[in-house]
C-alpha positions as CSV (number, residue, x, y, z in Angstrom):
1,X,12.9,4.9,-11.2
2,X,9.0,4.2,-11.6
3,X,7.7,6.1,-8.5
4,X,5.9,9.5,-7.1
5,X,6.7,9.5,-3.7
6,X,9.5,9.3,-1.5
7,X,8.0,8.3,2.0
8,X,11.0,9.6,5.0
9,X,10.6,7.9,8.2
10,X,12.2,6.2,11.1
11,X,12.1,2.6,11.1
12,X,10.4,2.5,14.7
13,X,7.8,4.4,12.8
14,X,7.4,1.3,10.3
15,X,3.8,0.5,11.1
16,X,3.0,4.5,9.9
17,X,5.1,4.4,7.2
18,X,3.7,1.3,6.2
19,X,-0.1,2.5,6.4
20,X,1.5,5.7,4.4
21,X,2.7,3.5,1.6
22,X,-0.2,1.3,1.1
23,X,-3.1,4.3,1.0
24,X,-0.8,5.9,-1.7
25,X,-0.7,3.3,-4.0
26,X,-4.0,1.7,-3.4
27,X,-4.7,5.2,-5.0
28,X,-2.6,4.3,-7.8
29,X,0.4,7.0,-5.9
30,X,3.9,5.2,-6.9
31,X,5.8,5.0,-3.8
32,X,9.2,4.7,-2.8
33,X,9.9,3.2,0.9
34,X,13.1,1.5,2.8
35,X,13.8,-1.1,3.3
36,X,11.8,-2.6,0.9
37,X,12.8,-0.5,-2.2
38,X,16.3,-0.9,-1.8
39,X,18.0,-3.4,-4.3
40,X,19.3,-6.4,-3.1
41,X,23.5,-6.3,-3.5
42,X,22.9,-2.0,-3.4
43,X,24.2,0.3,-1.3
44,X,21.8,1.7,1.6
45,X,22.9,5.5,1.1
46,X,23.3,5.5,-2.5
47,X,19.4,4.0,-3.0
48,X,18.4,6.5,-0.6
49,X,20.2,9.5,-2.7
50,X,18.9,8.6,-6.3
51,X,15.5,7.7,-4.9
52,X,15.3,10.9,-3.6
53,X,16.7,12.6,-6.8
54,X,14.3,10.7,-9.3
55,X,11.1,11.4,-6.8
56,X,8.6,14.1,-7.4
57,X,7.3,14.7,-3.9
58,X,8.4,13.4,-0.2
59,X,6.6,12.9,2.5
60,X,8.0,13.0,5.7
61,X,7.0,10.9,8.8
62,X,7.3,13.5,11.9
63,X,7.6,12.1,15.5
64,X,9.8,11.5,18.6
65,X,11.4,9.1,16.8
66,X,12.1,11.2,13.4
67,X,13.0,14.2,16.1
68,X,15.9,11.4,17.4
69,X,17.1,10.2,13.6
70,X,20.1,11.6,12.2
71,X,19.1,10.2,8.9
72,X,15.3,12.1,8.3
73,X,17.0,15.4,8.3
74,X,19.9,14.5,6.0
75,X,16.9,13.3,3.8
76,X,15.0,16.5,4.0
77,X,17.8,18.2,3.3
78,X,18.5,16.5,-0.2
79,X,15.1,17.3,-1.0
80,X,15.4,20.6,-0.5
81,X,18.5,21.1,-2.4
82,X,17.2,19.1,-5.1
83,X,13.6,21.5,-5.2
84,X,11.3,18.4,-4.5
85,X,8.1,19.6,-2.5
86,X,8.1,18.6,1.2
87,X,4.5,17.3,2.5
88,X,5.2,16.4,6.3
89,X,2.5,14.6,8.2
90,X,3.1,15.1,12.1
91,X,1.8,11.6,14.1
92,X,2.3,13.3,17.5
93,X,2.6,16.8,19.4
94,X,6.4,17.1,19.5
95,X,8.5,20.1,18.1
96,X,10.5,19.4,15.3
97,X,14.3,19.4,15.8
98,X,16.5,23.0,14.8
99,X,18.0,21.0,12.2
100,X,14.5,19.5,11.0
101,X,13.1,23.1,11.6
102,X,15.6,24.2,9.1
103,X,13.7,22.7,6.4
104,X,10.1,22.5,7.9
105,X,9.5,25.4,9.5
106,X,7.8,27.2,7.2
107,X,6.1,24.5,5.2
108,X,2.9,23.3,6.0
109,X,2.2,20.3,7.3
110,X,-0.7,18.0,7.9
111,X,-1.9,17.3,11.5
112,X,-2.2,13.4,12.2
113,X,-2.5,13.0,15.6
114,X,-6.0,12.2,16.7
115,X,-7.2,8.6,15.8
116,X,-8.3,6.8,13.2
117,X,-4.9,7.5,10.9
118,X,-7.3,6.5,7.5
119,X,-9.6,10.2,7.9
120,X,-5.9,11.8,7.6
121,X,-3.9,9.3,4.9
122,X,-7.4,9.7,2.7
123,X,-6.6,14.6,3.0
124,X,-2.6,12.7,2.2
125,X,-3.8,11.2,-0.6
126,X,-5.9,14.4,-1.9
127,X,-2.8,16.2,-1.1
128,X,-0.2,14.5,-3.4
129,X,-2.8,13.6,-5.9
130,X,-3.7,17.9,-6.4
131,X,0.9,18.5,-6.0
132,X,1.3,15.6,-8.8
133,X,-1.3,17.3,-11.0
134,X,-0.3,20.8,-11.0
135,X,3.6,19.7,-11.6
136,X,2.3,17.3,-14.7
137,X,0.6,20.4,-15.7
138,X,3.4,23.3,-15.3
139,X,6.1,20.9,-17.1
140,X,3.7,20.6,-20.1
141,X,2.7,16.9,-19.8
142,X,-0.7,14.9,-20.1
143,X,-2.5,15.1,-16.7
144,X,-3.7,11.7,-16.2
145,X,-6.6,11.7,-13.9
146,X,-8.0,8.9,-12.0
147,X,-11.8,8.0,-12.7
148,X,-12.5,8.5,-9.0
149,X,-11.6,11.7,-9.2
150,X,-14.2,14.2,-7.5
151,X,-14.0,18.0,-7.2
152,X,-12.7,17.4,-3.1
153,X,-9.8,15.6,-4.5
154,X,-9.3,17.6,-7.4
155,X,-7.2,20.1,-5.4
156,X,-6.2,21.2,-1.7
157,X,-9.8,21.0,-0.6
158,X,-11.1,23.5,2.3
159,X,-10.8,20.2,4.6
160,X,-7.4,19.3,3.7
161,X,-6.5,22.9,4.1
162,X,-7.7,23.5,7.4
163,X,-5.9,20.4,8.6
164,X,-2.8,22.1,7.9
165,X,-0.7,24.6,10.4
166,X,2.7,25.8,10.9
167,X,5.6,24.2,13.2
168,X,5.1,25.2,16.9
169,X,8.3,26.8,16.4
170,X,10.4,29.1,14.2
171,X,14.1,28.7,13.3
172,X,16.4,31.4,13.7
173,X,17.3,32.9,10.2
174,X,19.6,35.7,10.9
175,X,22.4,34.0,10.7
176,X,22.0,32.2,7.5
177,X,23.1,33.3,4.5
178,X,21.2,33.8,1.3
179,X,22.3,30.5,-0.3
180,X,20.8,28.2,2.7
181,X,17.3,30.5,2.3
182,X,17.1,29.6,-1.4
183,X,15.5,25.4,-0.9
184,X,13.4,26.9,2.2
185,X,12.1,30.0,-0.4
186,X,11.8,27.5,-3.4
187,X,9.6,25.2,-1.1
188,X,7.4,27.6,0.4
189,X,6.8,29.5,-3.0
190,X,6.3,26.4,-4.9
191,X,3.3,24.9,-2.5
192,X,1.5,28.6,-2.3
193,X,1.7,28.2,-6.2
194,X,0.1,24.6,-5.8
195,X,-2.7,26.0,-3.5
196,X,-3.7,28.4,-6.1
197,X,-3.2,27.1,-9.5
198,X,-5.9,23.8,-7.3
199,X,-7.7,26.5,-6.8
200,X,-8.2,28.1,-9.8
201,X,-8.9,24.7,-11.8
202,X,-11.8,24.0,-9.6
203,X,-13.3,27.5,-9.7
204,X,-13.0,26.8,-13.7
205,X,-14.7,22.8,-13.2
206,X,-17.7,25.2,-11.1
207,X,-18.0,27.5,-13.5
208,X,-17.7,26.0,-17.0
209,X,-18.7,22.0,-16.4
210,X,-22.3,20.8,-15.8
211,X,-22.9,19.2,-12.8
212,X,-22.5,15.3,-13.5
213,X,-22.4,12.6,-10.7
214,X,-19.0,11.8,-9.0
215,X,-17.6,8.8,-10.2
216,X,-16.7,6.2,-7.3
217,X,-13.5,6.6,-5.5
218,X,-11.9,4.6,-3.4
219,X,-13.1,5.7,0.4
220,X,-12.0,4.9,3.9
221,X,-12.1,1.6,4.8
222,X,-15.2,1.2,7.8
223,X,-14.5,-2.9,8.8
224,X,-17.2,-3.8,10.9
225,X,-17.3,-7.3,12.8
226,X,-17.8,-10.0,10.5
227,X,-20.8,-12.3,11.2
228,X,-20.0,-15.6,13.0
229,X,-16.7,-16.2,15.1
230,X,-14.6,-14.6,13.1
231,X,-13.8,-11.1,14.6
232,X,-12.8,-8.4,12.4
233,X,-9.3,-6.2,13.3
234,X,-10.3,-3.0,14.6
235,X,-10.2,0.0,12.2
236,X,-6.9,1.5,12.6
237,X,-4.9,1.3,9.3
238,X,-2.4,-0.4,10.6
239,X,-0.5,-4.3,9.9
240,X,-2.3,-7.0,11.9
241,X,-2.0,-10.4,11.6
242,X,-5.6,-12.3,11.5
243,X,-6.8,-14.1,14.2
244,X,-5.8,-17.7,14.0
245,X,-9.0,-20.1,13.9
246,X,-9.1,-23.5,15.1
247,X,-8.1,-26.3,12.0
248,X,-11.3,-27.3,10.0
249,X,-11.0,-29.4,7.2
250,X,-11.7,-27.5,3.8
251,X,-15.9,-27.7,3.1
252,X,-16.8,-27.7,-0.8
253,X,-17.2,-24.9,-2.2
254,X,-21.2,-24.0,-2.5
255,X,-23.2,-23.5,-5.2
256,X,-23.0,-20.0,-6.2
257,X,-26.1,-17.9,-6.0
258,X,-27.5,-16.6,-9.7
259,X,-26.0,-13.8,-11.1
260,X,-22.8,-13.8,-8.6
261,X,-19.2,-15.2,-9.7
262,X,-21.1,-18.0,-11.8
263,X,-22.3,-15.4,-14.6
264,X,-19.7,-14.6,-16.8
265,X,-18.9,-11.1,-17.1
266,X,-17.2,-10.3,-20.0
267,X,-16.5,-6.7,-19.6
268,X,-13.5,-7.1,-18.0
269,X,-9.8,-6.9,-19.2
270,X,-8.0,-9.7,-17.1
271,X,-3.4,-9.7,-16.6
272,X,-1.9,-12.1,-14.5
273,X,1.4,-11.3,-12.6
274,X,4.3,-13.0,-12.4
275,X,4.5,-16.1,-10.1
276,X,7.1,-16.7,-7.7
277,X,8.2,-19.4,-5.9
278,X,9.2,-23.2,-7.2
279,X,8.1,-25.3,-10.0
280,X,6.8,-28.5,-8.1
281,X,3.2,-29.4,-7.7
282,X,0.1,-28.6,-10.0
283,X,-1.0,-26.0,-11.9
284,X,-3.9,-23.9,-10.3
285,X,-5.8,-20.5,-11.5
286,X,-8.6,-18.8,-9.8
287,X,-9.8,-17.2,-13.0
288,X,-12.2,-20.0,-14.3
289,X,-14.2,-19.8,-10.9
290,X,-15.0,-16.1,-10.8
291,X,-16.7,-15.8,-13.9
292,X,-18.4,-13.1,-12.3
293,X,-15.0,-11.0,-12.0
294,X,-16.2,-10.2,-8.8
295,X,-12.8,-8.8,-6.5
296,X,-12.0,-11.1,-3.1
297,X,-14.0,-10.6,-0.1
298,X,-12.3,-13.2,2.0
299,X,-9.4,-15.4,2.1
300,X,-7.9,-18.3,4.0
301,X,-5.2,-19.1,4.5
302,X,-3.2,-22.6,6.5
303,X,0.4,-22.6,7.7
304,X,2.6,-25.9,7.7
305,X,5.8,-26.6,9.6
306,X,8.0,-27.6,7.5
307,X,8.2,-31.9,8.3
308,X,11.9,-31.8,8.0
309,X,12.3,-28.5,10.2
310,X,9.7,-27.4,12.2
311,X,11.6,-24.2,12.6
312,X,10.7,-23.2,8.6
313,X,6.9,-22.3,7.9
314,X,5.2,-22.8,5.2
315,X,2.1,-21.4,3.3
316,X,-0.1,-24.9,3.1
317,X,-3.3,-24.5,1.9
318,X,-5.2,-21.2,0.3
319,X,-8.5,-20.8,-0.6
320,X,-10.6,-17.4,-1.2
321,X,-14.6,-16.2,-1.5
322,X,-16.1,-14.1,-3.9
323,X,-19.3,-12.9,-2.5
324,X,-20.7,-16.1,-0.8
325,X,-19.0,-18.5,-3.2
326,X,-16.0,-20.0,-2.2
327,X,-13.1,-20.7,-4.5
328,X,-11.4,-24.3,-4.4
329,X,-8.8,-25.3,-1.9
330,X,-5.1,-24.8,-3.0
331,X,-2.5,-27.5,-1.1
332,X,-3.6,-28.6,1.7
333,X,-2.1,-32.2,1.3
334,X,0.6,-31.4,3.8
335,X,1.4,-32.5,7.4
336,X,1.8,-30.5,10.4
337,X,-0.8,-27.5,9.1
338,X,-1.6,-25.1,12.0
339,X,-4.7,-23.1,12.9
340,X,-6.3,-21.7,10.0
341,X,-6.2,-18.0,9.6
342,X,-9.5,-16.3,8.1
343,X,-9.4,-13.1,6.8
344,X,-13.3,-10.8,5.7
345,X,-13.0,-7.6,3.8
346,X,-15.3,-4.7,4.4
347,X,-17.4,-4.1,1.1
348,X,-15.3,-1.0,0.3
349,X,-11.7,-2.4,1.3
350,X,-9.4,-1.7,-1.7
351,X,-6.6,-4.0,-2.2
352,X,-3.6,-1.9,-3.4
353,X,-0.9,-4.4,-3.6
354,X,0.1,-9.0,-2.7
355,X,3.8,-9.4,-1.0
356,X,5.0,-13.1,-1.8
357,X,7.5,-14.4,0.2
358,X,9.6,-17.6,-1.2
359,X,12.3,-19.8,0.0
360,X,14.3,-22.9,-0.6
361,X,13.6,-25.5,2.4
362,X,15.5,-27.9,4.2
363,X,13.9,-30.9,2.8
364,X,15.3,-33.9,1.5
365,X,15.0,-35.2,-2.4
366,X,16.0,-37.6,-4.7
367,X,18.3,-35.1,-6.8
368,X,19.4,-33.3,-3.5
369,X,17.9,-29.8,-5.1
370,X,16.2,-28.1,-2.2
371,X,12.2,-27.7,-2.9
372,X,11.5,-24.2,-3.2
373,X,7.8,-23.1,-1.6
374,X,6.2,-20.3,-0.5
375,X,6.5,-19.0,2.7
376,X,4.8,-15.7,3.6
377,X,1.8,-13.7,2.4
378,X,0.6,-10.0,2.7
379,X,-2.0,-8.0,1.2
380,X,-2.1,-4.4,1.6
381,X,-5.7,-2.6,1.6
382,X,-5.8,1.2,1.5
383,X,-6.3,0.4,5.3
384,X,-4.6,-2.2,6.9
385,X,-1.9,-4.9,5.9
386,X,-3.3,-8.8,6.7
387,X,0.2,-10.8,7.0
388,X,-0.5,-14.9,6.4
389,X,3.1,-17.6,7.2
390,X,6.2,-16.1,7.3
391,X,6.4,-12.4,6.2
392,X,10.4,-12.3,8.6
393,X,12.5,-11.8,5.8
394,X,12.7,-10.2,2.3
395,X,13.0,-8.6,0.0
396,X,9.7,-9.8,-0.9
397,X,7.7,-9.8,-4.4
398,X,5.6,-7.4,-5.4
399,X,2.1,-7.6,-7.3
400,X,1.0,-4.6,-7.2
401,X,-2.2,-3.1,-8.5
402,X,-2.4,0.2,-10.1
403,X,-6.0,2.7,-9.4
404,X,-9.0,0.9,-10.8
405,X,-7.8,-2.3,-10.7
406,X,-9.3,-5.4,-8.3
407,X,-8.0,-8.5,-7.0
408,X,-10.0,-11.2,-8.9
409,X,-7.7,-14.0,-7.1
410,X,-4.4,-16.1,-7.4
411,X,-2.9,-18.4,-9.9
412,X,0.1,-20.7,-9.1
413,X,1.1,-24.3,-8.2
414,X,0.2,-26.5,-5.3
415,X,0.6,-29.9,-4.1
416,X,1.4,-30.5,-0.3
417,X,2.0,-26.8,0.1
418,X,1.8,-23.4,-1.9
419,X,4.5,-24.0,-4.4
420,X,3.9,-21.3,-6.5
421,X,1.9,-18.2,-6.5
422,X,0.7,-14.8,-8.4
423,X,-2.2,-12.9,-8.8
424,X,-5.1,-12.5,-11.4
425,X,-5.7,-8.7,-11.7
426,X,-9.0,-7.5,-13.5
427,X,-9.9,-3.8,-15.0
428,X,-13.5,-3.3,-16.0
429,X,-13.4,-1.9,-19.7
């Protein structure tokens, strides 16, 4: 399996463990989370055992609601037996469970409880990005390191440590025999070796290296309100769905100003996704009309009911903005569109991953085959999740974006509705 991270949580802490997921790999962090990992026609358990088996660190969503599961300890416990470093992130003051404490008690853990949740999944993201490192390093592989790597993130910073504490409460240990100790020992010696083999690569950077600049990373997302009536979601990283506007038919897109999306930009390395949903309609692709290879900074998006059941929804229309230029309007042709949902970025919002939903719709045609259009769409940011149509079932389809990459816009087929859609994905060279 192609992942880091194992992400352990209760499904009433979804809108966490979601958050979790999408800071992680809008930091290029693989991640592994349930439901939406688990293989269609595959057994629940068994997905659960080999993802934790083939993952190189878990992270573990602690709360009342983890304290109540009977699966997050079972979970923990694999890990443990298996020697995979435990990194639990504690959303609110509760004590962990005797059989949680088992496992946890003497493992540090990171302290999420004040608000906004994007200060602490930014120390997460240091966190597993310094474990990651040091075990490419010990089993004798080619540390790959992110461009936006600075010495903070390098390694447990002083921040990230300070964040951390121990349980509220110990577990017993008299009773337990030496075999039970040996996961709990492995754990704890295997993070204090972390904390000082970090901290002895970036006394080496201090000493040896010159001082150059930092390179950008990607920071905490700061939305402010965008201008006009659109109001922007408040700045907790958690899914929202944008405010619907009232219906207003699509405007021609603007001349773009000099030296924007019109000037081509050639030093840029441009892959396309694959594109799901049906084969009707037209093709469309974004690519042509950001020649600046400037990323998204808005996006539009109009729902239809579905004219032959107004119980199905549809994704009608989509059109996005680069800058101040907008793109052309996809679809649109359809009846019974709905308010138009508007979506701004902040200037330092990093999309991390696009979840396409597709369906199949009761419609009638000439050769009886169902038309198959797109239903739903999400994009995750490294600090919210903006969900467009119908995002009620899955499992959806993934593009996702690995570090470094941008969002340059969509490529598909339209007619009355979205028929068709992926994305166009851009890496500076």
């Amino acid at each position: 399996m192609d992942f880091d991270v194992f992400i352990s949580h209760s499904t009433k802490d979804k809108v966490t463990a979601d958050a979790t997921c999408a800071a992680l790999e809008a930091a290029g962090i693989r991640s592994w989370i349930a439901p939406r990992d688990v293989s269609p026609g595959t057994e629940y358990a068994a997905a659960i055992i080999d993802a934790i088996d083939s993952c190189r660190v878990m992270v573990v969503i602690v709360s009342s609601n983890a304290n109540a599961s009977h699966q997050i300890p079972r979970e923990i416990e694999r890990a443990a037996s298996r020697g995979v470093p435990i990194v639990p992130m504690r959303i609110e003051e509760i004590v962990p469970t005797k059989s949680m404490a088992y496992f946890l008690g003497e493992i540090h853990w990171l302290d999420a409880l004040t608000p906004p949740l994007t200060a602490h999944l930014q120390r997460l993201v240091e966190t597993i990005q310094a474990i990651l490192r040091v075990a490419a390093t010990s089993d004798g592989a080619e540390v790959q390191t992110p461009p936006a790597r600075s010495q903070q993130s390098a390694v447990f910073s002083a921040a990230s440590l300070a964040a951390f504490s121990t349980f509220p409460s110990k577990p017993n240990t008299s009773a337990r025999s030496s075999t039970k100790m040996l996961p709990l020992l492995a754990s704890a010696i295997a993070l204090v070796a972390v904390a000082f083999a970090g901290a002895f690569f970036l006394w080496q950077e201090q000493r040896l290296a010159s001082p150059v600049p930092d390179s950008p990373r990607p920071s905490q997302a700061q939305p402010a309100p965008a201008p006009g009536p659109i109001a922007q979601s408040p700045a907790a990283p958690v899914p929202v769905a944008p405010t619907p506007l009232a219906p207003a038919p699509a405007a021609p897109a603007p001349a773009a100003p000099t030296g924007t999306a019109s000037a081509p930009n050639p030093e840029f390395t441009i892959r396309r996704t694959a594109a799901f949903g049906g084969s009707g309609g037209a093709a469309f692709d974004d690519t042509s009309e950001n020649r600046g290879r400037l990323p998204i900074s808005a996006i539009r998006v109009v729902e239809n009911l579905n004219p032959a059941d107004t119980k199905q929804r549809i994704l009608g229309s989509l059109q996005v903005r680069w800058g101040e230029q907008f793109g052309v309007v996809h679809g649109g042709k359809g009846p019974n569109a709905q308010p138009a949902q508007f979506v701004e970025f902040s200037p330092d919002e990093k999309v991390g991953r696009v979840d396409v939903n597709w369906m199949p719709y009761h419609f009638p045609t000439s050769n009886n085959v169902p038309p198959q259009w797109v239903a739903g769409l999400a994009i995750w940011t490294d600090s919210r999740v903006y969900s467009f149509g119908d995002m009620t079932f899955g499992p959806s389809n993934q593009c996702t974006l690995a570090y470094g990459e941008i969002l340059l816009g969509f490529y598909g087929r339209s007619g009355s509705f979205i028929d068709q859609i992926g994305c166009v994905i851009g890496t500076p060279k």
